[in-house]
N, C-alpha and C positions, 0 to 999 in steps of 0.2 A: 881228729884227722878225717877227710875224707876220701870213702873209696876212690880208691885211683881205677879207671877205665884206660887201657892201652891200647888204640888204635894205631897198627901197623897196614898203612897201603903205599901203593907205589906213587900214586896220581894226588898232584897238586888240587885239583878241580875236589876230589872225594875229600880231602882233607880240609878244604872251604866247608865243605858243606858239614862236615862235622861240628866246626869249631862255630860257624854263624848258624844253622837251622837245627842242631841238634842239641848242643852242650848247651846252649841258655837257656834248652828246655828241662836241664837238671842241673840247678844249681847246689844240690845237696852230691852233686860226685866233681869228682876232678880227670882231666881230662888228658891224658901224655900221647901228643901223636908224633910217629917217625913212619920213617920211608922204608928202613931196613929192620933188623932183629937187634943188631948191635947200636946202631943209634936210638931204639928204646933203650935197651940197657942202660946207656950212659945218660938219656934223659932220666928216666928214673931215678936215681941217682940213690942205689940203693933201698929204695923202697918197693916195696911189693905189690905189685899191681891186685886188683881184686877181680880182674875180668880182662881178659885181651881179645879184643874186638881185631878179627883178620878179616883182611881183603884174601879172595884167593885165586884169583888169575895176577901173573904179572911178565916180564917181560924172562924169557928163556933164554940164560947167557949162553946155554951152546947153539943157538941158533944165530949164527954170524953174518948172515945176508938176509935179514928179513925181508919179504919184500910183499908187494897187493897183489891181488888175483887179477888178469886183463879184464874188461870186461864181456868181451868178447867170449871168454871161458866161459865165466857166469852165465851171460845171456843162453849158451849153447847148454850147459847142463840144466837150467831151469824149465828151458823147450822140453827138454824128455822127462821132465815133472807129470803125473797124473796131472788130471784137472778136475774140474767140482761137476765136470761133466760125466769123470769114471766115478766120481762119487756116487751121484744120485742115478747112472745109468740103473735101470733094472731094479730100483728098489720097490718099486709099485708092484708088481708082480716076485718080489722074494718071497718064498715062503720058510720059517725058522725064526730063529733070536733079530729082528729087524734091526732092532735099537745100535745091538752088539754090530752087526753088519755095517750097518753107517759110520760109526763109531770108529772103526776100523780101518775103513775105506777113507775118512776123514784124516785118521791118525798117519796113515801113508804119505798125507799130501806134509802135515808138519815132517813126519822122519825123512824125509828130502831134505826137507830145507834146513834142518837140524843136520843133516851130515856135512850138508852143505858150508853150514857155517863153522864148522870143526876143520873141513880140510882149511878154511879159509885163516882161519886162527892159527892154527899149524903153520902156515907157511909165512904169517906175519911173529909167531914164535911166540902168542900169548897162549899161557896154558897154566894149571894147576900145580906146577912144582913151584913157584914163589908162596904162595899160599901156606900147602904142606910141610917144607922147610921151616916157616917161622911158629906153625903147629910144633913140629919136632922139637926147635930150640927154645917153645916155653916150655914143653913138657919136660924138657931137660934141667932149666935153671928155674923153676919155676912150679914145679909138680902137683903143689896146693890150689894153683888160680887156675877157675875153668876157664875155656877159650871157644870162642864161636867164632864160627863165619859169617860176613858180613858183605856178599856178593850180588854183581847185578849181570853178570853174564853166562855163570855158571848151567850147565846142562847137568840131566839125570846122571850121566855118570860121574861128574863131579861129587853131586851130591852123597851117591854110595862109595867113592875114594875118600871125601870128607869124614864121613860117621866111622868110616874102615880105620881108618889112622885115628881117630878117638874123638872128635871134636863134641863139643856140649852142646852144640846148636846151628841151627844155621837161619839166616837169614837175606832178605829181599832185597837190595835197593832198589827205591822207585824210581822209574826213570820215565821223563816227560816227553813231548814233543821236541825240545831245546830246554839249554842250560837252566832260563828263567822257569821254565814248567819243572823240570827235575827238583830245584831249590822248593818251590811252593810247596810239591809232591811231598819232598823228605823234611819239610816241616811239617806239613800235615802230619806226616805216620811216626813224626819221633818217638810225643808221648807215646805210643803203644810200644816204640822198640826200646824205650828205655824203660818202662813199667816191665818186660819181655828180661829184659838183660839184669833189673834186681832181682826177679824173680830166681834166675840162676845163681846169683851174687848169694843170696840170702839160702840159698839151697846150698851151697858149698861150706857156705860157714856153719850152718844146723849140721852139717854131716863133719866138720874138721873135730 
């Protein structure tokens, strides 16, 4: 029998890309994908997954009116952005850690835009509790099969909320210009993330 891999996301488009640019790249596993926790279950149909592959942003049932930022907001928060001009002001003349200074001064201009993009998620109601949930209820009915993340939107704090709650790994999707760049992307980088994802597979069974 073949390792089963359990891919639970919310999005149709992710689950293309699993089943056309990923799974034909291993045909020594098999491949069960759902949209929830419970419609794995019942796809599996009894059998025990060897790996569950999560998405972990998805849509937040207590947010009841999602809705998009104006743009007008946007435009007006992005104006009181730094710019590459407070960057490089006065670095000629620094004296101290330079590298560290620019560095620094660089990273201010992403942590805007990183917040930025947080409140904006927020108020369209995508957020890390679908993800975490279906961590919870493998580890529940499931306790033996390690579980990774398998995310393309995910921020630094995700990442430390992911490994906090236990997750075995986590990982990138590639994401392109458009649909037809992303598809090329994430066949390009399968082989690595399924060589990536036996590696854990084969580490849980040496340790069961």
């Amino acid at each position: 029998m073949k390792p089963i891999v359990c891919f639970i996301d919310d999005s149709g488009f992710e689950h293309d890309l699993v089943q056309h640019e990923i799974a034909p790249s291993a045909p020594d596993l098999e491949f069960v994908q759902a949209a929830t926790f419970d419609e794995a279950v019942h796809r599996l149909n009894d059998k025990v997954p060897a790996l569950f592959l999560l998405d972990l942003w998805g849509q937040d049932p207590d947010i009841s009116e999602p809705r998009l930022t104006p743009i007008e907001e946007l435009k007006r928060r992005v104006a009181a952005f730094p710019t590459l001009d407070h960057v490089y002001k006065g670095l000629d003349p620094f004296e101290g850690d330079l590298y560290n200074e620019y560095l620094k001064r660089l990273f201010a201009l992403v942590d805007c835009w990183r917040n930025l993009f947080e409140d904006v998620c927020n108020r369209i109601g995508q957020n890390r509790k679908y993800g975490l949930f279906n961590l919870r209820q493998a580890r529940l009915h499931y306790p033996q099969t390690p579980a990774v993340f398998y995310t393309r939107k995910s921020l630094i704090q995700d990442a430390v909320a992911m490994f906090k709650a236990g997750a075995d790994g986590l990982f990138i999707k590639p994401t392109g210009s458009d649909d037809d760049d992303t598809r090329r992307l994430t066949r390009a980088y399968a082989p690595r993330l399924l060589d990536d994802l036996r590696k854990i597979m084969r580490a849980e069974s040496a340790g069961a």
